[in-house]
N, C-alpha and C positions, 0 to 999 in steps of 0.2 A: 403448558399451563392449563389447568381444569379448573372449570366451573359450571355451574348448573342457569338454566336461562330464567325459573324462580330468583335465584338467587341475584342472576343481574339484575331485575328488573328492582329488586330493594332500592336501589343506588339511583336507575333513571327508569322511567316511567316510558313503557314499548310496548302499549296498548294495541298498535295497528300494525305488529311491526312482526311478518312471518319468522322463522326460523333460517328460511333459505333466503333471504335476502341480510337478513342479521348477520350471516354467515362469508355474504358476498359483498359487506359493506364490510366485514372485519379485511378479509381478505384484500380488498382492494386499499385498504389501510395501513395496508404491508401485513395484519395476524393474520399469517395464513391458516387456516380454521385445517385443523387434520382430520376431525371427525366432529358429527353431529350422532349421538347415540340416546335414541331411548332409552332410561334408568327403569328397571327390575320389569319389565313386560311381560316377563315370566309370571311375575309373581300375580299378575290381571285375576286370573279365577278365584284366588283366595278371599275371602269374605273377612266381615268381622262378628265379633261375637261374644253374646253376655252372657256367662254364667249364672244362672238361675237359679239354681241346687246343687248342692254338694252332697254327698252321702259315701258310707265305706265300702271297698267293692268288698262282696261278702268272703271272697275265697283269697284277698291277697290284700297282707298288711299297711303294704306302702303303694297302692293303685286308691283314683279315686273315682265315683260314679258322679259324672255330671250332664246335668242337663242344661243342656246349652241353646240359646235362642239364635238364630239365625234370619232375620227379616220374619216372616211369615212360618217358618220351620222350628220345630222344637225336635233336637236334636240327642239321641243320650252317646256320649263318648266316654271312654276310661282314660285316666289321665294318671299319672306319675307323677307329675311336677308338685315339687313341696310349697309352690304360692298360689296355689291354685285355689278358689275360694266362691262364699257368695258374692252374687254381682261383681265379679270378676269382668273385664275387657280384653278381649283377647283376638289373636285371630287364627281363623280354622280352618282348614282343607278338606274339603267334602270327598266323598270316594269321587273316582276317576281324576282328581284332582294328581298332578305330575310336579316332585318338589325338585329344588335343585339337585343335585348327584344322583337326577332320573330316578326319584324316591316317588314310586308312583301308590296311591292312598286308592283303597279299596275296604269295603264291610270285613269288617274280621271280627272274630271271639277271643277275649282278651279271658283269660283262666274264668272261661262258661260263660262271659258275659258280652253279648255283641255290639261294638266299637260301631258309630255310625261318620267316623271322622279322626280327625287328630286334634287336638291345639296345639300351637309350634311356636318352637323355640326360635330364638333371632340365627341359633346355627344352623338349626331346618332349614328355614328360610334363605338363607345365605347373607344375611346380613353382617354377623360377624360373628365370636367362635364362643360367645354370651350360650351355656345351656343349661346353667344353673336349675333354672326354672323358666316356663314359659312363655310366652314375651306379654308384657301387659301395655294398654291402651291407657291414655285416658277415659277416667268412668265418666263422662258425657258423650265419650262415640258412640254414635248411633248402630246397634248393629244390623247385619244382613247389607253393607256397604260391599264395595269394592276395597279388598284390603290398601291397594297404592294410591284409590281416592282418598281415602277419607285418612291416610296418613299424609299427606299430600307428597308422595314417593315417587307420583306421576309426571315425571321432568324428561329435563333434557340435557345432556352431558356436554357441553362443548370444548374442545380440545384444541387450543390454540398452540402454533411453532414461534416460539420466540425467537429473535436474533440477538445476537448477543449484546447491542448497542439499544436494546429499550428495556432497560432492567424497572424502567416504572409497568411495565404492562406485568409482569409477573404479582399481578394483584388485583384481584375482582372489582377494587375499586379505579385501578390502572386499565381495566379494558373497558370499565362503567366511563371513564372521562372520555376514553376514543368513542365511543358508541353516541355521547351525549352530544360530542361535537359532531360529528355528520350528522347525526339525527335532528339535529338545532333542540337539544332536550336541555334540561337543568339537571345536574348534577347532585347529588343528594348525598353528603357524607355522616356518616352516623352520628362522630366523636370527634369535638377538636379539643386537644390538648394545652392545659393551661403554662403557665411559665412556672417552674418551679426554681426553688435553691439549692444553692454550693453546696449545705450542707444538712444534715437530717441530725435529732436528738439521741435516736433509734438506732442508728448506725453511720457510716462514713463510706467516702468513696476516694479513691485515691488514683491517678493512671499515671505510670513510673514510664509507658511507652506511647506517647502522644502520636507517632509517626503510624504505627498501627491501631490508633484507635485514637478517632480524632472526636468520638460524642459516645458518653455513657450518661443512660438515666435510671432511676432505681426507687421504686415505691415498694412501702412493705402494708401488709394486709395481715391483721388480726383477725384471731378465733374463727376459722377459715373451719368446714367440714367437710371433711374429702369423700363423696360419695361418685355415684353415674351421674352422669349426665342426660339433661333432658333429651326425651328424644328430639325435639326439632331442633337442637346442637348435634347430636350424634348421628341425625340424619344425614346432614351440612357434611360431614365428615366424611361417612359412608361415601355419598355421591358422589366423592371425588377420588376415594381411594385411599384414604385414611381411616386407621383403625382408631376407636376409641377407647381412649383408657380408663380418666377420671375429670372427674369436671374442672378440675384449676388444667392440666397439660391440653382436655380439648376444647379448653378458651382459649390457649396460646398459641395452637394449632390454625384455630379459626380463624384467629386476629393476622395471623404471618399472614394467610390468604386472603383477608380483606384486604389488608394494609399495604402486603408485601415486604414488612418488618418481620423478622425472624424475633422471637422473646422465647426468655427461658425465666422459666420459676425455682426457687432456692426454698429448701426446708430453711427458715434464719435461723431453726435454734440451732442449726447445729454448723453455724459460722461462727471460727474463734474472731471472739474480742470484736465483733458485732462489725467484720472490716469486710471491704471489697476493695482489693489491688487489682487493677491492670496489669498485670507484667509478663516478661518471658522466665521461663522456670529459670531455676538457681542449680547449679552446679551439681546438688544432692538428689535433684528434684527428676530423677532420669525414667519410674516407672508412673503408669498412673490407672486408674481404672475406669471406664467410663458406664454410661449406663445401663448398658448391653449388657455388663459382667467381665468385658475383653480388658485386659490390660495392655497397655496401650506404649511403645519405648517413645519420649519425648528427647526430640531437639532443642537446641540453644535459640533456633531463632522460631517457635511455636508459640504463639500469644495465647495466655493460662487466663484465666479468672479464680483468682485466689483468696481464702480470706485471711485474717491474719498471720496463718503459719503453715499454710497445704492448698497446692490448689484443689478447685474445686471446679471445673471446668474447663473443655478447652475450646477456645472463645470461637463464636460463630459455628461449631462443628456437634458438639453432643459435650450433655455435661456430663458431671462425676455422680459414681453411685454413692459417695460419701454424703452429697446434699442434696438426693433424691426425693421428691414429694413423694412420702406413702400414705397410707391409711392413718398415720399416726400424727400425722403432720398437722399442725397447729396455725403456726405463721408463717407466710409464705411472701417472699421477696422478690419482686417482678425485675427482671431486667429487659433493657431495650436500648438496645446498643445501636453503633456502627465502626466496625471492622476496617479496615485496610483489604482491600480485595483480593492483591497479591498474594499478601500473607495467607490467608484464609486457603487460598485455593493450593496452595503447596502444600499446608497444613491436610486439609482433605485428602489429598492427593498422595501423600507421605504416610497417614494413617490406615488410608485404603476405607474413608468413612464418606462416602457420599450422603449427599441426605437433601432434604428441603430448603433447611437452612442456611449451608454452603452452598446450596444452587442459588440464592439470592443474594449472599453476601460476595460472590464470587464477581456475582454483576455488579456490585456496589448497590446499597439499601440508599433510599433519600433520607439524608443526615437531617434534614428539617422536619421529616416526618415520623420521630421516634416518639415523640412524648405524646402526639396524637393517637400513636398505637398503642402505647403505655397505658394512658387513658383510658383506650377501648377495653381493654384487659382489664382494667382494674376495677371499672364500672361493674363487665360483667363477673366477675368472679364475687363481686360482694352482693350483686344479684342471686347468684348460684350455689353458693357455700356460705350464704348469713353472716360473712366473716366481714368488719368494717374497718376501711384504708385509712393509716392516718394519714391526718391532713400533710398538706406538701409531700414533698418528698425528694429526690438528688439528683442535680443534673449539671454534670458535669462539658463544657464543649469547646476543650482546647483548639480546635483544629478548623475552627467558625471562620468561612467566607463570606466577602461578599458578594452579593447574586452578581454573574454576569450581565454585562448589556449590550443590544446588538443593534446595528441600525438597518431599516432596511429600508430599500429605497423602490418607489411603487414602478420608476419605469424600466426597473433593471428586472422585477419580477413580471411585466408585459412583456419582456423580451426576452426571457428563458421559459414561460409557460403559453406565450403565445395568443392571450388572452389580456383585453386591459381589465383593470379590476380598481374601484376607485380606495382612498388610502381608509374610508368607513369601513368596506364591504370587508377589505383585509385587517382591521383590526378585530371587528366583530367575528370574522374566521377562529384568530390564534385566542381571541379571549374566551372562545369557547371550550378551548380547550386549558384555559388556566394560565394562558402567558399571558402578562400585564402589558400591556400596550398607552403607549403615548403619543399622540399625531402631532410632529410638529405643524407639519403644513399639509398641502395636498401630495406634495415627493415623497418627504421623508416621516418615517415612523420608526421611534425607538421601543425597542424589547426586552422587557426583564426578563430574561430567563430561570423560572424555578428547577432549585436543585435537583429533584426528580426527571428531570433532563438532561440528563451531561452528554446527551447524541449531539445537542445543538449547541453548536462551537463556528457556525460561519452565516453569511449572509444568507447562501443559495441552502443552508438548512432550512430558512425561516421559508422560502420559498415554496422548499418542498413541504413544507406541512400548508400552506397555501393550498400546494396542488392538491393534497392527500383528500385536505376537508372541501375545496369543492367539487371532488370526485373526478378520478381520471377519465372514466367515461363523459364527463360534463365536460371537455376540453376539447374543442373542436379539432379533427385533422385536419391537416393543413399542409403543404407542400412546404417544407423547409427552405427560409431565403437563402439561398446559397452565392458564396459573393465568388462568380467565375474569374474575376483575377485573381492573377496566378503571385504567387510571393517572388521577391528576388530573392534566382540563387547566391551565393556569393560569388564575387568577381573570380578571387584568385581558383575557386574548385572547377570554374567555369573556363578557366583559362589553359587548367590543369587537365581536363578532363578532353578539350577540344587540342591540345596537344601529343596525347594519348593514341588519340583516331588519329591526326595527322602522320605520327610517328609510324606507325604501323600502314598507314595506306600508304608512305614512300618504302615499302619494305623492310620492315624491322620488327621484331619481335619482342612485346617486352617481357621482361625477367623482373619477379616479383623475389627478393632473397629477403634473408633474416636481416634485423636492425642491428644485431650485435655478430662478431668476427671475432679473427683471434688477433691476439695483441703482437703477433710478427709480422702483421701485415707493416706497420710501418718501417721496419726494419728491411723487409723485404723490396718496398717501393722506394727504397733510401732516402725517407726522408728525415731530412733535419733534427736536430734535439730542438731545437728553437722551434720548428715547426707546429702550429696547433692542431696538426692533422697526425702529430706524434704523438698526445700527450691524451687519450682516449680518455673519457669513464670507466671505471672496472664495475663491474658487475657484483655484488655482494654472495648472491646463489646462482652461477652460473649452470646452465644446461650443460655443458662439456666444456672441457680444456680448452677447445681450439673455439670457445667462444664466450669468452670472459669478460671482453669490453663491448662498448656503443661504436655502432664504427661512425668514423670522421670523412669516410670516401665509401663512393659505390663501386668505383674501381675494381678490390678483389673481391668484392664479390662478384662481379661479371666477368673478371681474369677465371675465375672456379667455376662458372658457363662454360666460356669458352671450351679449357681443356676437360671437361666431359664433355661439348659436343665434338672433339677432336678424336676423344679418345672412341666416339662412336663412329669416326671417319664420314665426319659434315665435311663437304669440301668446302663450304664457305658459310658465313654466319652475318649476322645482324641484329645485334643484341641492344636496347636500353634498357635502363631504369628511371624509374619518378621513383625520389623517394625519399626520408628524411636522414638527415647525420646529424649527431649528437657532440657538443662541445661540452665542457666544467664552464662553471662560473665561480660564484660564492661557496663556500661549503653548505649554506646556509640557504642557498637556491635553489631553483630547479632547475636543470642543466639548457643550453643555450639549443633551439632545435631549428632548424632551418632547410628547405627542399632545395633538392639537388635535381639536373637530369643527368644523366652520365649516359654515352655508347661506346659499342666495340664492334669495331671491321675486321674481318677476315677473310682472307681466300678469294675467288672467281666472283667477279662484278655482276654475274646472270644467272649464280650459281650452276649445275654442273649436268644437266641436262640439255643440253642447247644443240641444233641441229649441228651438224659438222662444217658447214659453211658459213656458219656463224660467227664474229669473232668476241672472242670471252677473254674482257684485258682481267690483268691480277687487282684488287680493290689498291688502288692508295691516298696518299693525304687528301686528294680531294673529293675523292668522293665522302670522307669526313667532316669537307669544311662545305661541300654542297648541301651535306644534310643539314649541319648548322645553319647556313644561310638559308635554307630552303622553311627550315624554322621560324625563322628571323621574320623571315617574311611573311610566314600563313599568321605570324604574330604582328603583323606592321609596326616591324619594330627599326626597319632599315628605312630610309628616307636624306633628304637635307636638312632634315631637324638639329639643332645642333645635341638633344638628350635621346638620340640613336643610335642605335649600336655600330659598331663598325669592326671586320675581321681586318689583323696589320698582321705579319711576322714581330716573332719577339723577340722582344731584345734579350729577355732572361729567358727560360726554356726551364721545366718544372725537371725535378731530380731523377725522373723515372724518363724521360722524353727527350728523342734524337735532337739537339739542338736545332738542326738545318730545316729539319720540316716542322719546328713549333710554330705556335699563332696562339694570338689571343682576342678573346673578344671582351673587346672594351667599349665602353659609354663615355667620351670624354677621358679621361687618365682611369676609370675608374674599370679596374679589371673583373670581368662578370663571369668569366670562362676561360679555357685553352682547350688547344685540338692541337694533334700532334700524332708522331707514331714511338711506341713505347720501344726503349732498348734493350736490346738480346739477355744480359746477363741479368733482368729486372725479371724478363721473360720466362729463364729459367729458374727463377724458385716459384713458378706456378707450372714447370712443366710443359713448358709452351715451347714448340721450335718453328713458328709462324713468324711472319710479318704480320704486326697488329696495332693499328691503328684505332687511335680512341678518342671522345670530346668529352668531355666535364665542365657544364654548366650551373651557376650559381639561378636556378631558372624562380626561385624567393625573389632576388631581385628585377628579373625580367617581367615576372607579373607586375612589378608598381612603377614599370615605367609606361607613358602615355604613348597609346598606340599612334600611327597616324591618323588623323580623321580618312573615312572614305569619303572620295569626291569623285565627280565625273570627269575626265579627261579625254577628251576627244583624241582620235590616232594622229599622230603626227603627218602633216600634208607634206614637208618640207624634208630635206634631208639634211644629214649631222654628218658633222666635221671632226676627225678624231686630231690629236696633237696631242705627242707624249713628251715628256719631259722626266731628266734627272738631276737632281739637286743630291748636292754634298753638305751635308747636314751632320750637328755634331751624336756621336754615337748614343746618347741618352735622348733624343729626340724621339718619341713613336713618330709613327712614318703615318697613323692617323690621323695626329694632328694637322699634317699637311693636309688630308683629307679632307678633313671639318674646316680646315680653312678656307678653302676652294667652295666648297657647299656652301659654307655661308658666308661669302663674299657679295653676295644679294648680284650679282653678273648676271641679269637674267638670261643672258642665251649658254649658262653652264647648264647642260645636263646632267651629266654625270662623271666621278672622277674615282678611278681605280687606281689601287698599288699592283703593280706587275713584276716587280723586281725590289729587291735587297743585295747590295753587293759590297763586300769586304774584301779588298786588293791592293796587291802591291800599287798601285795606283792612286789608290786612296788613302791620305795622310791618317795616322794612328789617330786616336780618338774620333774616329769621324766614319760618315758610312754613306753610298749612295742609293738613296731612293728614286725609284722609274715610277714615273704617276703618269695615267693615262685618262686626258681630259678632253668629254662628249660635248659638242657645241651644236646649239640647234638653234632657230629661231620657230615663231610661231607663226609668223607673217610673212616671211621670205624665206628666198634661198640665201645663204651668207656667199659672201665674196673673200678674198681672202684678206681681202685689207679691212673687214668687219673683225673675223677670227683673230687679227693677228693682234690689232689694238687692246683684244681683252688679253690674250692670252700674254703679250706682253706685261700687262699692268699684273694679272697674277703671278709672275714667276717676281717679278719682283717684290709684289707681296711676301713671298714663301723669303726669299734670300735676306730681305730685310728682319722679319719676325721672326726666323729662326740662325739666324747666324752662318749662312749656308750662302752655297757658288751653285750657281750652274754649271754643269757637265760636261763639258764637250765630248762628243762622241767619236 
């Protein structure tokens, strides 16, 4: 965005206020200022200059002899230009004088007669491509001035980077309101626009697409004379980069830049049936011409400005050379819209037509501020072309919000800018810059937000225009309160995670595999059709064949460990996994996910480097069921609790598992896991010809069960008494619950009670099995006797015999 610092100063009054602080209050505002440029410095030496006398040069028809005043200097120059005259205003370049494209001016003899100068054209000069005739002054310039004095050409160009979330600043009066609020200045707007009607006598407005054009207004302006523009419009223009054409297109020019409204002007007469449609072209409507001369292919969804039967514009972008302002042009129909931004920006983008227009409309124009701009336009063009508006005119505004409101609270902006600031100080802030503020109390302050806003959509927006307008350098630093407690993790990743490190510091290695398998795995591990560890997810876009489904078990994939580390000749291994398995629910669900731990033994218990005096047994069941327990416990999950875990032999044994050496790990009846060692013929559809032993833990459920509290226990002074016992109990009894019986029989000199045996025998009647339990009696205060031991252990085995249906054993 360009503008000249003359020109801001129209809007707010920067009497004391440098250029490089101007620049460092834009910038610290978020406009980043890109450049500060002197305008035409070049052009400093030029003078001005009045024509005195005219005469004919005597050797050439179309040259003229003038004598030209220059301050103190009378000057004679030959001149060409066909408006050259008495008392003439002009301005001139003295020899030595150096014009733009290094046109350096020196005495010369113009056919016998010697030139003491030039007078120049506005394309001499470089003002624009004007060389009809030579550029004229007003006849009250004084001359022998400084040519950029005394036009007042002597500015300053400032070039702001816009973001794309402050579409109000793309307008001289958009960066006059930021300036005025840090500056604590008043604001000064030229033109406010009145309310006008639905409908005009003159013509009509119609919008058939409300969704891409939610505000169209429309003033028409009679006996309109289309000539140049003054120069202090054409100057306006110049300074920023803009060529000028004629006085109605460089009042709408000047007004997009005041306002930040894009307008366009319509020759009316030559609108059928005196109409303005909104719409997107029609079926037939496929070429079109704009007013470059380019014809242009239109789209179905390209928002047109049409009038009765052709468009005649494509809307927010460049209009048609059908309803172009010329020289001939009479009455002239202002429009001042607002666009759909999206639309707009495709449209540009599709036609390959950048421009001013769609830079503005692209950011969205303020829908409240069209007929203000309208206004400005219409004012000056009946100034500038004698031409008079009629009264009212059309404004149409399907697509009318209401302002938003926001609240903001004074101690949530102490504590994000670090700074208290009382709910006055901050309302006086934001109404500087034009947001309407209401103090309920000393907390809270409500905020309309105008439409020319749409950045401000939260609380901590309103804040940051707080911090903008009292200057971020005005914000003390401060050491940030930092609150050094720490968040809690979550239990179960904590659980998870310190499981993980225990796993591997008893020696084991985990294996990280895919979550999905192939679907022969259950087939393979023979399990059940009933089974829910059969009946996988399938996969919709699997990665390969042999991995279609979600797997139900971590199993093979640690069996596909194994035999590659076998096939690398590991002599022994140590494998687990954490990791989740997938079940069905609902069709309509999202499938059941739940963590598992799973391992797998194999091979030499010290694996196979060990001195030769060493002895290195083969791994078996227990050293699978120590790791589990050894689990159990870095999880204090084993105790007399009666909701703790306990490893028994099982009575069932999983479809893949040597019955004699299964186990389970159960909470109560409630089975959490097995360990066991896997059978040969299971072995070989993964290629395995090991002995392999493996544990599969439900470890989801092991996280929510309560650990034991830690407490202090001092070492035992006394010594314990062991006495084992076998009870015949019937064959669906777990041999745990004998367990959990014992444990919490409240006996306080039970310490501890093991299952050491399961035995099925001729001996032992059908339905029925013998349990060997082996129970620790200790006292805290004495040594026991045996007639202490014997009275408790009595009273338990009779407990066991009565509660479960069960004899004692003889041996």
């Amino acid at each position: 965005m360009k503008f000249t610092l003359n020109w801001l100063k129209e809007y707010v009054r920067l009497d004391h206020v440098s250029p490089e602080k101007l620049a460092d209050d834009l910038t610290m505002l978020g406009l980043e200022v890109d450049c500060i440029e002197q305008l035409w410095e070049n052009l400093a030496p030029l003078k001005t200059a009045t024509v005195i006398k005219t005469e004919p040069h005597p050797n050439a028809d179309k040259l003229t002899l003038c004598t030209v005043a220059v301050g103190e200097e009378t000057l004679r120059i030959v001149c060409g230009a066909p408006n050259v005259r008495d008392n003439f205003c002009g301005v001139v370049a003295l020899p030595g004088t150096t014009l733009p494209g290094n046109n350096k001016i020196k005495k010369s003899k113009v056919r016998g007669i010697e030139s003491q100068g030039m007078l120049c054209s506005e394309r001499e000069l470089g003002l624009s491509d004007e060389h009809d005739g030579i550029m004229e002054l007003p006849a009250e310039t004084p001359h022998g001035q400084s040519f950029i004095d005394a036009t007042g050409l002597r500015d300053l160009m400032i070039e702001v980077d816009l973001t794309p979330n402050r579409p109000d600043c793309a307008s001289v009066i958009g960066i006059a309101r930021e300036v005025a609020g840090i500056e604590k200045k008043k604001l000064h707007i030229p033109v406010k626009g009145q309310s006008l009607q639905t409908t005009s006598e003159s013509f009509s407005v119609a919008i058939d697409a409300p969704d891409l054009c939610p505000r169209y207004g429309g003033r028409l302006i009679r006996q309109v004379k289309i000539g140049a523009s003054p120069w202090w419009l054409r100057k306006r223009l110049l300074s920023v980069g803009l060529r000028p054409i004629n006085n109605i297109v460089d009042v709408t020019n000047l007004v997009m830049l005041e306002y930040g409204q894009p307008l366009h002007a319509f020759d009316f007469d030559t609108l059928s049936d005196r109409k303005i449609i909104v719409r997107t072209p029609h079926e037939n409507e496929k070429k079109f011409i704009t007013l470059d001369g380019a014809e242009r292919t239109l789209s179905p969804d390209m928002l047109m400005i049409c009038d009765g039967h052709k468009p005649v514009a494509v809307a927010g972008v460049m209009g048609g050379l059908n309803s172009e302002v010329t020289d001939k042009t009479v009455n002239v129909l202002i429009e001042s819209a607002c666009f759909n931004p999206v639309s707009i920006r495709k449209t540009a983008r599709a036609l390959n037509l950048p421009s001013e227009a769609s830079y503005r409309f692209e950011r969205g124009v303020d829908p409240n501020g069209t007929i203000d701009a309208m206004e400005r336009a219409v004012t000056l063009i009946c100034q500038l072309t004698g031409g008079t508006a009629e009264p009212g005119g059309v404004d149409l505004y399907p697509g009318k919000k209401p302002l938003p409101v926001l609240t903001l609270r004074v101690s949530r902006t102490a504590a994000l800018l670090g700074i208290k600031l009382s709910a006055e100080k901050i309302c006086g802030l934001l109404s500087s810059i034009d947001l309407a503020c209401n103090q309920k109390d000393q907390e809270t302050i409500t905020v309309t937000i105008p439409s020319f806003r749409p950045d401000l959509e939260r609380e901590v927006d309103l804040i940051e225009e707080v911090a903008r307008l009292v200057g971020y350098n005005e914000i003390p630093v401060s050491l940030p309160a930092v609150d050094l407690s720490y968040p809690e993790q979550e239990r179960d990743r904590t659980i998870r995670n310190r499981a993980r490190s225990f796993m591997t510091g008893i020696g084991f290695t985990e294996a990280i595999n895919y979550s999905f398998y192939s679907h022969e795995y259950g087939t393979r591990l023979a399990l059940a059709e009933s089974d829910p560890r059969n009946s996988p997810i399938r996969i919709l876009n699997p990665l390969s064949e042999d991995q279609d489904v979600m797997r139900t078990t971590l199993l093979p994939g640690l069996l596909e460990n194994v035999r590659r580390n076998i096939n690398f000749q590991q002599d022994g291994c140590r494998l687990f996994e954490m990791g989740n398995v997938f079940f069905p629910v609902d069709k309509e669900e999202l499938a059941s996910e739940t963590t598992r731990l799973a391992g797998i033994l194999y091979g030499k218990r010290h694996g196979g480097k060990l001195p030769y005096h060493f002895s290195n047994e083969t791994i078996d069941i227990y050293d699978a069921k120590g790791a589990v327990e050894s689990l159990l416990t870095e999880m204090r999950l084993t105790g007399s609790q009666s909701e703790h875990v306990t490893l028994v032999p099982a009575d069932e044994s999983e479809p893949f598992a040597v019955p004699a050496y299964a186990m389970q790990v159960l909470q109560g009846s409630r089975l959490l896991g097995t360990i066991g060692k896997l059978k040969e013929e299971i072995l070989r559809h993964f290629g395995i010809k090991r002995d392999i032993y493996y544990f599969d833990l439900d470890f989801a459920a092991l996280c929510q069960i309560t650990p034991t509290p830690k407490h202090f226990s001092p070492l035992p002074v006394y010594p314990s008494v062991k006495r084992d016992v076998a009870l015949i109990i019937p064959e669906n009894t777990a041999a745990g619950e004998l367990v959990e019986t014992i444990l919490n029989s409240r006996e306080k000199l039970v310490e501890q009670c093991d299952v050491f045996d399961v035995f099925h025998g001729k001996k032992i009647e059908k339905g029925f099995k013998s349990v060997a339990l082996s129970i620790t009696y200790r006292s805290a205060t004495k040594t026991l006797t045996e007639k202490n031991v014997e009275k408790v252990h009595t009273k338990l085995v009779k407990t066991l015999t009565s509660r479960f249906g069960g004899s004692f054993r003889e041996a």
